[in-house]
C-alpha positions in Angstrom: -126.1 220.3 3.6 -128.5 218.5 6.0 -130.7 215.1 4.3 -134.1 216.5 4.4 -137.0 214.7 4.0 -141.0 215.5 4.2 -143.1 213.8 6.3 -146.7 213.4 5.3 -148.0 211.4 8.3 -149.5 212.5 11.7 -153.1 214.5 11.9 -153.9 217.9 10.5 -154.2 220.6 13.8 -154.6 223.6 11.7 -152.4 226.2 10.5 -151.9 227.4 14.6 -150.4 224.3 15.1 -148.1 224.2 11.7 -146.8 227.6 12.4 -145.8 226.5 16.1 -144.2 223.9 15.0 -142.1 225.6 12.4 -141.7 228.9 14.9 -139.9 225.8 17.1 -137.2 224.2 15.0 -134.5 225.4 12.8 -134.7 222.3 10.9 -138.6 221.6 9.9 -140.2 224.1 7.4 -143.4 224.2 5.1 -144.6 225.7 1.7 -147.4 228.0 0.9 -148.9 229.0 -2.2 -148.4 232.4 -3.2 -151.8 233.5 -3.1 -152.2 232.1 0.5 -153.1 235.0 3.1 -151.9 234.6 6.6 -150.5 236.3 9.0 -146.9 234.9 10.5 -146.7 235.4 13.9 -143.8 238.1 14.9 -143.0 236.1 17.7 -141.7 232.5 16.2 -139.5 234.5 14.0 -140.4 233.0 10.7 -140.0 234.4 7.6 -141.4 234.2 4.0 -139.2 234.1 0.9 -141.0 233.4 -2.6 -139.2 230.6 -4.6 -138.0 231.1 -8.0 -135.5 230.2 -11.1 -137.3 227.8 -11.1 -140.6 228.0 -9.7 -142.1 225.2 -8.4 -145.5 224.2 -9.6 -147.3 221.8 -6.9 -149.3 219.1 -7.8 -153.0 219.0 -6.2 -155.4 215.7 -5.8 -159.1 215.8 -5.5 -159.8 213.9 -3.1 -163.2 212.8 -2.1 -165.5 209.9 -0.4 -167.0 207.4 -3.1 -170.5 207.3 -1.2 -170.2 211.5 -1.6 -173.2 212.6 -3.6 -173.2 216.0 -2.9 -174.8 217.6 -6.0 -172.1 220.0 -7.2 -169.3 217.4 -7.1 -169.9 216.2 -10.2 -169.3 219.7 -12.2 -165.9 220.6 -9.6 -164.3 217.1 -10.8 -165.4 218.1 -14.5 -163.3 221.4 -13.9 -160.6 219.9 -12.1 -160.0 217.4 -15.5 -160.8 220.0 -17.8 -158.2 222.8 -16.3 -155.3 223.0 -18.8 -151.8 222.6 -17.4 -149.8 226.0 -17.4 -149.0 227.4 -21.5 -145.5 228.3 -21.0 -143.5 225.7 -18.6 -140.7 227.5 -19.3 -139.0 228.7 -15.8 -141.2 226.2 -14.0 -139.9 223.3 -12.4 -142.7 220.6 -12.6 -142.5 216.7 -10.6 -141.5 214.2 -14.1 -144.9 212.9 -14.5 -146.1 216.9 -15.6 -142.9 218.0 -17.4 -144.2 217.9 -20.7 -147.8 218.7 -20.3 -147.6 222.6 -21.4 -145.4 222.1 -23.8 
């Protein structure tokens, strides 16, 4: 098996861009939630496959600008802390830090 790492440097060129560069290597690939609607281009070749046993839960950041005051801020940050981590974990596979939140 290859070492594969993820790289999370470099600028954001949209999902055009992504799906190129995927569609032009056998080695580089990317994850997409399951609700995430888009159309894969027939010509790169690339395929979608759903991962399970286990699924894997990924973590999301709010991320915002300190000098933001944008008035509805305040309530989606109040959401984001109040959203309960998933009931059942079981058949999940959550980073360390989130194992044992649902549990």
């Amino acid at each position: 098996m290859t070492n594969t790492t993820a790289s999370s440097t470099g600028p954001n060129f949209g999902m055009e861009a992504l799906l190129e560069s995927v569609g032009a290597s056998r080695s580089v690939f990317t994850f997409f939630g399951e609700r995430v609607r888009i159309d894969l281009p027939r010509w790169h070749g690339l395929r979608r496959i759903p991962l399970v046993a286990p699924t894997p839960v990924y973590p999301w950041s709010l991320i915002w600008h300190s000098a933001n005051e944008h008035p509805g801020l305040a309530a989606l940050v109040a959401h984001v802390r109040e959203s309960p981590p998933p009931a059942d974990t079981r058949g999940l596979w959550l980073p360390r830090p989130f194992a044992n939140a649902g549990a």
